[in-house]
C-alpha positions as CSV (number, residue, x, y, z in Angstrom):
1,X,16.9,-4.4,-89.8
2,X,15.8,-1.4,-87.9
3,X,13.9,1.5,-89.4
4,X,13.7,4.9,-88.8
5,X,12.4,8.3,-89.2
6,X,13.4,11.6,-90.8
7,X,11.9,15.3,-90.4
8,X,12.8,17.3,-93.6
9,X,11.1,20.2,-95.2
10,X,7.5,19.4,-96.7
11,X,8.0,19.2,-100.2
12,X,11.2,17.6,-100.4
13,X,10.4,14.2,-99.0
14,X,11.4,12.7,-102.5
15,X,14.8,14.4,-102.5
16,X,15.8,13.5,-99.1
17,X,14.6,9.8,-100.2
18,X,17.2,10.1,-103.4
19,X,19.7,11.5,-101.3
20,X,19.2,8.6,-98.4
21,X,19.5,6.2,-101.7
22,X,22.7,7.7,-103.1
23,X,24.2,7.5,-99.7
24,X,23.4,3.3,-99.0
25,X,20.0,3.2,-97.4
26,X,16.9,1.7,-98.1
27,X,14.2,4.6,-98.1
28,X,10.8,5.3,-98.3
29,X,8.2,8.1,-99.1
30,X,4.6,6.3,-97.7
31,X,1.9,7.3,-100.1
32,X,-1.6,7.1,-100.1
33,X,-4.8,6.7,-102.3
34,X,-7.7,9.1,-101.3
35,X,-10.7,9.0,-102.3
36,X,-12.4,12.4,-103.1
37,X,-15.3,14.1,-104.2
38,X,-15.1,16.6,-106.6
39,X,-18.2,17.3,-109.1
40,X,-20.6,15.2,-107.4
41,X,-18.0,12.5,-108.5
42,X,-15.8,10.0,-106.0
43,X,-11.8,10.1,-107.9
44,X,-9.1,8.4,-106.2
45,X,-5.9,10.8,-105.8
46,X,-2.4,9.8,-104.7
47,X,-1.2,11.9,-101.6
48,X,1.7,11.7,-99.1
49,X,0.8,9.9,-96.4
50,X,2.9,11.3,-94.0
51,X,4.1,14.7,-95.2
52,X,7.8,16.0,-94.0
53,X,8.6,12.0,-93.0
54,X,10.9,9.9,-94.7
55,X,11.4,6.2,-93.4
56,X,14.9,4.2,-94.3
57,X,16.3,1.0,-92.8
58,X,19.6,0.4,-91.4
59,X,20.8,-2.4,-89.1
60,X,21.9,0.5,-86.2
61,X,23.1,4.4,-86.5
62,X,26.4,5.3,-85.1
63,X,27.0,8.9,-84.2
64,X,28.8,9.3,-87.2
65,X,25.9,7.8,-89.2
66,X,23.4,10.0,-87.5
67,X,25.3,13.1,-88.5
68,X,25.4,12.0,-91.5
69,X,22.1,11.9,-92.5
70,X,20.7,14.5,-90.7
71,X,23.3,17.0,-92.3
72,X,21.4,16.2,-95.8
73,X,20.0,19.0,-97.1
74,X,16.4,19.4,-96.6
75,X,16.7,17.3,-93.5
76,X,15.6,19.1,-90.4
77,X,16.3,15.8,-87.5
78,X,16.5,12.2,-87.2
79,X,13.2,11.4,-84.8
80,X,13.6,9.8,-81.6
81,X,11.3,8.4,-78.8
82,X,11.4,9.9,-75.3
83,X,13.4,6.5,-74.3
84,X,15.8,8.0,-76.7
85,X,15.6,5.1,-79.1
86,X,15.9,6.1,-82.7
87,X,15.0,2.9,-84.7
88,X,10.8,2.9,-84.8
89,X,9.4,0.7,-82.0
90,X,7.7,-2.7,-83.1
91,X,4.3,-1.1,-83.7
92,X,5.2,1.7,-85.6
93,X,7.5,-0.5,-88.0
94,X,4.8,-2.9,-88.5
95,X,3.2,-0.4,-90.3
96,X,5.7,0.9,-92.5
97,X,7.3,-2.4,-93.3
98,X,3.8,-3.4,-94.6
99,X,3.8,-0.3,-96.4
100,X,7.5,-1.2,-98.1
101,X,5.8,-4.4,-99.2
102,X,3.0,-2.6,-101.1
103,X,5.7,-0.3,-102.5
104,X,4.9,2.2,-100.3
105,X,1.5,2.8,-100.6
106,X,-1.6,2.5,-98.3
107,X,-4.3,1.8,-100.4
108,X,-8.0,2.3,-99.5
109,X,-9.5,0.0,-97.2
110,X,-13.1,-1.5,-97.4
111,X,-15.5,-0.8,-94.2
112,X,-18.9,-1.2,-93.2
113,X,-20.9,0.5,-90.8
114,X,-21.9,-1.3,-87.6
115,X,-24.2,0.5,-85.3
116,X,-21.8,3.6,-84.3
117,X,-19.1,1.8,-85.2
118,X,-17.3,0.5,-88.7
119,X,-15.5,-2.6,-89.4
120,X,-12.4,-2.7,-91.1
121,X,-13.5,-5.2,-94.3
122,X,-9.7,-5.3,-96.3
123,X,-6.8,-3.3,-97.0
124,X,-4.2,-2.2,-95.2
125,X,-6.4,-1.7,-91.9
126,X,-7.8,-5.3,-91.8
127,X,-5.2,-6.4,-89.4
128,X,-3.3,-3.6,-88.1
129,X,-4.1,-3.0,-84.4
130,X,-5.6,0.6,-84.5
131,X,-7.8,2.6,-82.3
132,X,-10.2,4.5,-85.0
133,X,-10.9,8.3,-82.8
134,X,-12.6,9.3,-85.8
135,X,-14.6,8.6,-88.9
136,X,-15.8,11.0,-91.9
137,X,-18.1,9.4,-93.8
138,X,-18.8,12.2,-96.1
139,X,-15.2,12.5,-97.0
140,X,-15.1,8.6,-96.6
141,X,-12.1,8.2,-94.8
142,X,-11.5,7.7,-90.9
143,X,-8.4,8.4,-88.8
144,X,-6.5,6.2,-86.8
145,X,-3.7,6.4,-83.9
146,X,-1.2,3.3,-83.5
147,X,-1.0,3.9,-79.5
148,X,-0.5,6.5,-77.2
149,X,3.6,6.4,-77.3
150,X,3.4,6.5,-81.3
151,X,5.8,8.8,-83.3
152,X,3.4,8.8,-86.4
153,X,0.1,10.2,-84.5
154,X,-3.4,10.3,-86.4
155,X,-3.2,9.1,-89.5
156,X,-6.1,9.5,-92.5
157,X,-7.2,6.7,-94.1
158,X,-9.3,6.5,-97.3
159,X,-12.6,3.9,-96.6
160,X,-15.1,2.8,-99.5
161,X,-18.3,1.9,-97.4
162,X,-19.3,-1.6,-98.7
163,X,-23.0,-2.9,-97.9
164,X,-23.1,-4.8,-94.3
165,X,-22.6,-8.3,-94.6
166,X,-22.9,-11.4,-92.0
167,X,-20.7,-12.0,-89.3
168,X,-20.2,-15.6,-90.4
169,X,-18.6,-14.4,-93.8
170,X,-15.3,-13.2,-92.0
């Protein structure tokens, strides 16, 4: 089963998710748990992960299909990849099928800091083959990008810096 990609208005992601429901598909709003600071205090706070983006599966889209859901309302388009492809290539679904099997949220991963570099401890970013471009420790998170030819671009991921342990321990 293939899975794809819909642009809709910001705010309306859950709508366009109901409506993708009501019309047969499998859908998906990706969340994700942040960790912030506010009064000196670290709170975890649920966020879209990818706002404007809803992801549903189908086996493949006919023309008809495609009109279909992309004449929802809040829908702006359908993505596609330059090839022209509409179903999410293999590295992108990787990472929203193993968001469907953590109901569609990306929790926060545990990292440690090694040298100028951090290593991805648990969580969703343990095995998921990521280039981290950059890292916010205050805000303990780090950003990530999936490859060059990626749909979902730089993504922000919540990080709880754990002491550094011993290499023989993984």
């Amino acid at each position: 089963m293939n899975i794809h990609c819909l642009h809709c208005l910001t705010g309306h992601e859950h709508q366009v998710a109901e409506q993708l429901t009501r019309l047969g598909y499998e859908s998906l709003v990706p969340l994700s748990n942040r960790v912030i600071v506010s009064d000196g205090r670290k709170k975890t706070q649920q966020r879209k992960l990818f706002p404007g983006y809803v992801f549903f599966r189908s086996d493949s889209l006919t023309a008809d299909e495609i009109r279909f859901v992309t004449n929802s309302d809040h829908v702006i388009r359908l993505l596609r990849y330059d090839t022209g492809n509409y179903a999410l290539t293999e590295q992108d679904a990787q990472l929203i099928a193993g968001l469907w099997q953590h109901d569609g949220v990306f929790e926060v991963s545990e990292a440690y800091k090694e040298g100028s570099r951090i290593r991805i401890k648990s969580g969703p970013l343990k095995d998921l083959e990521a280039k981290i471009i950059k890292v916010n420790l205050k805000r303990s998170s780090v950003a990530i990008q999936l490859g060059e030819s990626s749909l979902l671009g730089k993504i922000w991921c919540s990080i709880e810096m754990i002491e550094n342990i011993h290499e023989d321990s993984f």
